[in-house]
C-alpha positions as MATLAB code, in Angstrom:
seq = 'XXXXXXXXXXXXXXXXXXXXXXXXXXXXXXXXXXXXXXXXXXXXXXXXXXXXXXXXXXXXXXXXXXXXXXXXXXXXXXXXXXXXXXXXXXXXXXXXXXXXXXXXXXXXXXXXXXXXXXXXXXXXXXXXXXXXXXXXXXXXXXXXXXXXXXXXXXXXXXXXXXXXXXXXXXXXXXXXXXXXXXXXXXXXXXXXXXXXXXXXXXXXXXXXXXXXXXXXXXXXXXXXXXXXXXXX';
ca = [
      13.730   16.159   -7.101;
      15.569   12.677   -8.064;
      14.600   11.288   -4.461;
      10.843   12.102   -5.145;
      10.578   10.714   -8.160;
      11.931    7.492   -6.784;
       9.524    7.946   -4.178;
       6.885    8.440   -6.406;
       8.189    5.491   -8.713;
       7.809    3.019   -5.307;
       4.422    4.464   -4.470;
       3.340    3.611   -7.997;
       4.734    0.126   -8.009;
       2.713   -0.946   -4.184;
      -0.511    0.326   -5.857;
       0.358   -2.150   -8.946;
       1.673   -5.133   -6.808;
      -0.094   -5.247   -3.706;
      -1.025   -8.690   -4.052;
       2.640   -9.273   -4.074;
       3.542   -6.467   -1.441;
       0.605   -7.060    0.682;
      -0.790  -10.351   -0.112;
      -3.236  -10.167    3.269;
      -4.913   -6.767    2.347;
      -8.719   -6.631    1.857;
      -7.809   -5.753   -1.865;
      -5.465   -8.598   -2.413;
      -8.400  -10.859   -1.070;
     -10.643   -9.311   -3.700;
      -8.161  -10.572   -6.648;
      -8.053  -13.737   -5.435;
     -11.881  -13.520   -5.116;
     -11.593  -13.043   -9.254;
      -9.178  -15.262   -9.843;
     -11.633  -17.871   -7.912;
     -14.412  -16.368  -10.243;
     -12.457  -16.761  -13.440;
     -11.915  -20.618  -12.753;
     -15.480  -21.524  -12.087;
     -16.776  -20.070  -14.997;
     -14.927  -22.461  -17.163;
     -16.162  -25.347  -15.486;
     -16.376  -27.659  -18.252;
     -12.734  -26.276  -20.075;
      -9.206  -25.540  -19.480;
      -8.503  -22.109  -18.964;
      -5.286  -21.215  -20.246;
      -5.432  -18.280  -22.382;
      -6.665  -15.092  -20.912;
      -7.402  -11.527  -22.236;
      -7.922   -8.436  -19.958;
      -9.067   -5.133  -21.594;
     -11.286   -2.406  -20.900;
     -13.769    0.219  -22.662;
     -11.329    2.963  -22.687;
      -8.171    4.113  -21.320;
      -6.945    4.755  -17.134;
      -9.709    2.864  -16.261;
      -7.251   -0.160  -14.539;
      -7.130   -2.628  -16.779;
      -2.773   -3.227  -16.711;
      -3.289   -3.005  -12.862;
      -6.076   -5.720  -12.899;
      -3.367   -8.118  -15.116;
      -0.480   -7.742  -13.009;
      -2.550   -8.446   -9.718;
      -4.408  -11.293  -11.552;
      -0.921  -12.798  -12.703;
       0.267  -12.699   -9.104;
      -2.427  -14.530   -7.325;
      -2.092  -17.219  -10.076;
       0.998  -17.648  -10.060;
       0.503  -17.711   -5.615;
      -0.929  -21.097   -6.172;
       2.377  -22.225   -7.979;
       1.052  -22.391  -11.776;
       3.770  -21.276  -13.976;
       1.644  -17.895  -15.609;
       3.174  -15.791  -18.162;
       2.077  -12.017  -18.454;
       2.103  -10.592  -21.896;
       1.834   -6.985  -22.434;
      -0.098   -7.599  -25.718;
      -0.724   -3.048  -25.754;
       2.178   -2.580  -28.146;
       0.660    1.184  -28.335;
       0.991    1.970  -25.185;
       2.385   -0.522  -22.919;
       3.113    0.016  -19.430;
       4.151   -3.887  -18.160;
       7.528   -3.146  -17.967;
       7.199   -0.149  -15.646;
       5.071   -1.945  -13.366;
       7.877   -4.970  -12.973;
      10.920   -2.833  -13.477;
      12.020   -4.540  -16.717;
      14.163   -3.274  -19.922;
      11.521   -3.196  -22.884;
      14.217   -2.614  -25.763;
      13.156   -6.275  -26.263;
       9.654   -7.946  -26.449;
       6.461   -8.986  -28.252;
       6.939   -6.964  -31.147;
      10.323   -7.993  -31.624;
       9.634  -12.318  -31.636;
       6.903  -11.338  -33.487;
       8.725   -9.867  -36.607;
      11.193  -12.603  -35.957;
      13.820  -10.379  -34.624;
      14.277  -12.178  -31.508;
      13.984  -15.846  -30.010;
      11.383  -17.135  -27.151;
      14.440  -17.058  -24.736;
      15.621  -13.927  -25.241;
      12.187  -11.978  -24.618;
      10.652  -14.126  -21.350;
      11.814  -12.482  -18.234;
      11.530  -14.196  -14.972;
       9.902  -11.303  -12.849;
      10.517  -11.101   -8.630;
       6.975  -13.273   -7.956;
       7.729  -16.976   -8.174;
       6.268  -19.097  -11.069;
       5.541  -15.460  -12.858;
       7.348  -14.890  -16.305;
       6.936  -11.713  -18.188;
       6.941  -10.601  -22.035;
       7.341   -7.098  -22.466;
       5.791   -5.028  -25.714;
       9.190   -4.483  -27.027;
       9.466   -1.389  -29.477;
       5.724    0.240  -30.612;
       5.448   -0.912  -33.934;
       3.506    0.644  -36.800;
       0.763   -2.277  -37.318;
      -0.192   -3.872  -33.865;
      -3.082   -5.364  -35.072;
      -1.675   -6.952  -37.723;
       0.896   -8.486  -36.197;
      -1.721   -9.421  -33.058;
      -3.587  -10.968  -36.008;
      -0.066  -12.733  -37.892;
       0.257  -16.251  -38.582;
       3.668  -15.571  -36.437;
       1.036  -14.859  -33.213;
      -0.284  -18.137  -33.751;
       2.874  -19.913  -33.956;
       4.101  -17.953  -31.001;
       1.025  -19.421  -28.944;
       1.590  -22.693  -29.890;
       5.528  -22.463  -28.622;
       4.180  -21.196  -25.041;
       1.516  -23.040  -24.861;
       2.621  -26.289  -22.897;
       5.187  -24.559  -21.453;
       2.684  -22.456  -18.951;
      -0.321  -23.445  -16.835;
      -1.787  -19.709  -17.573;
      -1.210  -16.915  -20.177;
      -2.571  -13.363  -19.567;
      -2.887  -11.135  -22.053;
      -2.670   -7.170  -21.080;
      -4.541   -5.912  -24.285;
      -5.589   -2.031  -25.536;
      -8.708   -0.778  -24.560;
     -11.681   -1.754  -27.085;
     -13.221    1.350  -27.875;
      -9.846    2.869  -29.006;
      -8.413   -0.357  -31.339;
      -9.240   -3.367  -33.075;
      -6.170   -5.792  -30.847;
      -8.742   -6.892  -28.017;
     -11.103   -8.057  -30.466;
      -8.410   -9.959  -32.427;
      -6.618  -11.110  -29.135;
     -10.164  -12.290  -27.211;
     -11.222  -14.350  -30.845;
      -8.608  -16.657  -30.105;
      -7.968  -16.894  -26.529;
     -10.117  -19.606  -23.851;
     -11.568  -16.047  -22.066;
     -11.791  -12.645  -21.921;
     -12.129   -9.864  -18.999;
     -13.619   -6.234  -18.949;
     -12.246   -4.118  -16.674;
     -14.610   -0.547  -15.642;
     -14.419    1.600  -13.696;
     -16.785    2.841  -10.783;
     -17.460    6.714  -11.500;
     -15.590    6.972  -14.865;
     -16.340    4.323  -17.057;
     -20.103    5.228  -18.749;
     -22.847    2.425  -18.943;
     -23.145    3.201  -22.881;
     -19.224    2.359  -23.402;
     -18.871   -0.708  -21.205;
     -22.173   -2.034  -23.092;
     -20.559   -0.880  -26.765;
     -17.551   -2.853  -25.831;
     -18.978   -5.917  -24.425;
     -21.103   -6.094  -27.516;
     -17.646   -5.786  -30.147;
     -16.276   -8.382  -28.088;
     -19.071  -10.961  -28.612;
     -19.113   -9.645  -32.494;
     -15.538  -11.113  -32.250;
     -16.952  -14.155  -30.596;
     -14.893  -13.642  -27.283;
     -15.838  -15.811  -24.587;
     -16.569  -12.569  -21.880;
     -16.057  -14.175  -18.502;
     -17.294  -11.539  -16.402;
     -16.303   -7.674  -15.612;
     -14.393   -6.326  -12.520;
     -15.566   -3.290  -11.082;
     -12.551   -1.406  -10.178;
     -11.679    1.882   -8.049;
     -14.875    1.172   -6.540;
     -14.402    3.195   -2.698;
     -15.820    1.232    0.302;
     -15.855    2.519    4.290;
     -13.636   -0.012    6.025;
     -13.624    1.491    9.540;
     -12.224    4.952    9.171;
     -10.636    3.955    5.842;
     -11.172    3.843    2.397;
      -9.830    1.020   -0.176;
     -10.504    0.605   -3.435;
     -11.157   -2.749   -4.602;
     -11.757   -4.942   -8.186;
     -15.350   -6.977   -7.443;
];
């Protein structure tokens, strides 16, 4: 039972990482394809804060992140990946990291810059966990010490990517996307319904979030005998 769980554990982790475990795969090309995507359309800016979210829950968003903050940091920017979903965060699984410390923990001044930023196994990639779930996310997304926080990491990366809660379920993405240079919508293909990606695109400009674009992910394509799912 303990060896399939492992085995199970590494199956889970390839799906996450591939553009890290298999940076020549058709679906590795298709991140870098956004990543591409994501730097033209700020064309007359610097893009250096970025928020990823989506409608509603398991529809890929924390996969999208990871992959995004791997390609990035493939062209040897120094990106940091925040898991910003202090309600249900899942970063730390996906990198193999201790979350006993994190976001929530610099946040209520319980811990210092140092002590939270992990150097993950991708060059030039740094990760900040959620730390413990806390009883008022959005507030503390929201906090004057959020702000401050920024302003610390801010010349210290080329890229920040924020892994936020869905926005149908929670108030963080708006308050995240209202300060940050962009903001992605992850749906996806089969699940995700036209009315909820078009209710959450339209809290997200309430919040004035600059909405970059939407990947379409799980979407299946014939590739020769094989299907791959993909983020477009």
């Amino acid at each position: 039972m303990k060896r399939k769980a492992r085995k199970d554990l590494n199956s889970a982790k390839q799906r996450s990482l591939i553009t890290h475990l298999d940076p020549k795969s058709p679906i590795s090309e298709q991140y870098r394809t956004i990543r591409t995507n994501i730097e033209f359309s700020l064309a007359d800016r610097e893009l250096k804060t970025l928020v990823v979210t989506s409608s509603g829950p398991s529809e890929g968003k924390s996969m999208t992140t990871a992959n995004l903050a791997v390609v990035m940091a493939q062209q040897g920017k120094r990106v940091l990946l925040i898991d910003a979903d202090m309600r249900k965060p899942t970063v730390h699984y996906t990198f193999r990291l201790n979350n006993t410390f994190g976001l929530t923990n610099l946040l209520t001044k319980q811990a210092r810059l140092p002590e939270v930023v992990r150097k993950s196994e991708v060059d030039h990639l740094y990760i900040i966990t959620s730390g413990p779930i806390p009883p008022n996310p959005a507030e503390l997304l929201g906090s004057k010490a959020m702000r401050e926080f920024l302003n610390d990491v801010y010349d210290r990366f080329d890229v920040i990517l924020f892994d936020s809660p869905p926005v149908l379920a929670v108030t963080d993405a708006q308050i995240l996307s209202s300060f940050c240079d962009g903001t992605v919508l992850v749906v996806a293909s089969g699940q995700t319904e036209r009315e909820a990606a078009i209710e959450a695109r339209d809290l997200l400009q309430k919040a004035n979030a600059r909405l970059l674009g939407v990947v379409l992910n799980r979407k299946p394509m014939r590739e020769g005998h094989y299907y791959y799912y993909y983020g477009h």
